[in-house]
Every structure is written in structure tokens, then in C-alpha cells.
N, C-alpha and C positions, 0 to 999 in steps of 0.2 A: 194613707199609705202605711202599710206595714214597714218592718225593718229591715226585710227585703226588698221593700222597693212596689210590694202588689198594692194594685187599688182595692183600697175597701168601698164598699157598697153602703145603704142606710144601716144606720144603727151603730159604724163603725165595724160590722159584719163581714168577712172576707165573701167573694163570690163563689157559688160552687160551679165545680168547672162539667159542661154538660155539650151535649153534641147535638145539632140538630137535621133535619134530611126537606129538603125538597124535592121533589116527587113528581117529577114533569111527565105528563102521558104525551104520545105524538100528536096531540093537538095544540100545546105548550100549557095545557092546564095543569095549576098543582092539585095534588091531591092535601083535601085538611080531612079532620076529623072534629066534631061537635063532642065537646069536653061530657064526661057524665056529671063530675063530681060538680060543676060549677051553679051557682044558682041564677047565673044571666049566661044568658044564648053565648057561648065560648066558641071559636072552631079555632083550631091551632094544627101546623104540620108537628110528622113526629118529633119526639126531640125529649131528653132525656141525659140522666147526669152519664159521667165517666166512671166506670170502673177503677178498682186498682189495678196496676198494669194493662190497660188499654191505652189505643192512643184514640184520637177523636174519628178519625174514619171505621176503625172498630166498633166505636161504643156508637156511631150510627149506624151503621148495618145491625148490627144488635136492636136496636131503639126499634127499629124499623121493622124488625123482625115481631118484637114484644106486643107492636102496638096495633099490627096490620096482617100479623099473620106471612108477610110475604117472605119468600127465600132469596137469602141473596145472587140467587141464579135468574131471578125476576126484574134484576136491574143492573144499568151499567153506573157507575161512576165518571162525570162529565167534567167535577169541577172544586175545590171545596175555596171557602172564605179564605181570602189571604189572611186576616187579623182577624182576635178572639173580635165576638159582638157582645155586649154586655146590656145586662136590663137589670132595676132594679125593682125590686116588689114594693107595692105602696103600702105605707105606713099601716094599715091596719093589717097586715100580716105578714108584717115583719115575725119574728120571734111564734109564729103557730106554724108556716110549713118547716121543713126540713127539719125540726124537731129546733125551732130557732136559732141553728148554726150559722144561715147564712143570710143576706142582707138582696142578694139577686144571682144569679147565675149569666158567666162570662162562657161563650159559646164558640165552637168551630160550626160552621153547617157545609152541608154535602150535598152538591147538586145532583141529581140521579135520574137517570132516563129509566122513565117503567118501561121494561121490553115485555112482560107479562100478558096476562089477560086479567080485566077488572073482575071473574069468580075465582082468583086468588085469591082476594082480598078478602080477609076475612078477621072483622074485629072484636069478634067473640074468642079472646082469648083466656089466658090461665086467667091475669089481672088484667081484666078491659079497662080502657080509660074513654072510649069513646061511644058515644049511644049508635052514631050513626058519620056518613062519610058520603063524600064527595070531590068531584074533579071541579074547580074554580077559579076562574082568574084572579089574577094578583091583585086586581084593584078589588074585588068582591072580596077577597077573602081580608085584606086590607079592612076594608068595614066591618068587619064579622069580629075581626080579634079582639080581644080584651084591650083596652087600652093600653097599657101600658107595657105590653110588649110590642104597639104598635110603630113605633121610631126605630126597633129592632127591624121588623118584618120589611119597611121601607129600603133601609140600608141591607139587607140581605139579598131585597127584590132589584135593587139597583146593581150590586153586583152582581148577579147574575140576568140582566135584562136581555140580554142578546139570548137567551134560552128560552124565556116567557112569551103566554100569547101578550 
């Protein structure tokens, strides 16, 4: 803990603070995206740090925008996390992402009804992060994710269950 009282992360690293978006189409599938940069099969929902002066439902419509191309006229807002969720990066990259400032990222996420059509989506953007994409249940996408955000993905997917296929 800091002197204000935050949790530190590994390393003794504070967490950076980041938002993230579940993406339910009317079948209750989320929408993930398979990482580029990753060197094992990654798929993750959007999700991305905080701006300064945003609050966490901004910086996911933003995230969401960055990462997928969609507008936010493409979605409704259903729901977001009561409490931050928090993950922590495993030991071997600690101190190589975020230019080694932070130890894992403590999150708000946002539930979000795709009211859209799937040729919005389009993840060739400025800065892609993902090769390619898909609509997927929670338990599927649950095996897919990297580990260690996987005890995240669980407690995100339980509070919002009543929305999932």
C-alpha cells in the first residue's frame, strides 16, 4: 500500500488505472479480439488505460472506438462494474510494458449492448492491436485468454451473468 492507502501491484508498482468494454451482441456473445503483438494465441475484450481527465466510462467508449472502429452510436451502455478489478502482470514483464511504471492495471468495465451491424467493425485501425475478431461465449473466450488475466475475466463474467449467453 501506498501512503495514501492504494494497493500496489508486483514489484511494489502502483496499478495503472484502465477501463475496459464487454460487447454483447443479441445473442449474448461477447465480442474479443486475438492480440497482434502476443506470441501465444491471446484474444482479449477491448480495454485500455485512462486518460487524464476521463472518467472510466469515457476512456471505454474511447477504448472501444481505438480498437474496433465502432461509434458510439453502435452501442448502448447496460451496466458498468461496481468495484475497480485488478490483475497483475507476471513476473517476467513486470518493468518492460508501460515503460516499467506499473506492476498491473486496476480496471472499471462496461457492459455494452452492440445495437450495430458486425460490417462496422472494423479493426484495421490508426494503431491495430488485433489480427482478427470474433463474437464468443464467455466460457470459450475464458480459455482463450492469457492467463493471468483469466481470474479477472471470471469475476467480470460473473458480474454481469444475467447478460451473457
Amino acid at each position: 500500500m501506498t501512503e495514501g492507502g492504494e494497493r500496489l501491484g508486483p514489484g511494489g508498482l502502483p496499478y495503472r488505472p484502465g477501463a475496459g468494454v464487454v460487447l454483447v451482441n443479441d445473442d449474448g456473445l461477447i465480442w474479443a479480439g486475438l492480440r497482434i503483438d502476443s506470441t501465444v494465441e491471446a484474444w482479449q475484450m477491448p480495454q485500455g488505460g485512462i486518460d487524464p481527465g476521463e472518467d472510466p466510462l469515457e476512456a471505454a467508449i474511447r477504448e472501444l472506438g481505438e480498437e474496433t472502429g465502432l461509434p458510439s452510436t453502435a452501442v448502448e451502455v447496460v451496466a458498468e462494474t461496481a468495484d475497480w478489478a485488478y490483475y497483475d502482470l507476471p513476473g517476467e514483464l513486470v518493468g518492460k510494458i508501460w515503460k516499467g511504471k506499473f506492476g498491473g492495471q486496476r480496471q472499471k468495465w462496461v457492459l455494452m449492448r452492440f445495437t450495430g451491424q458486425d460490417d462496422q467493425i472494423d479493426i484495421a485501425t490508426e494503431h491495430p492491436e488485433f489480427a482478427r475478431w470474433a463474437w464468443m461465449r464467455a466460457d470459450d473466450l475464458l480459455a482463450a485468454i492469457v492467463p493471468f488475466k483469466r481470474s479477472l475475466y471470471e469475476d467480470i463474467f460473473k458480474e454481469f451473468r444475467d447478460h451473457l449467453a
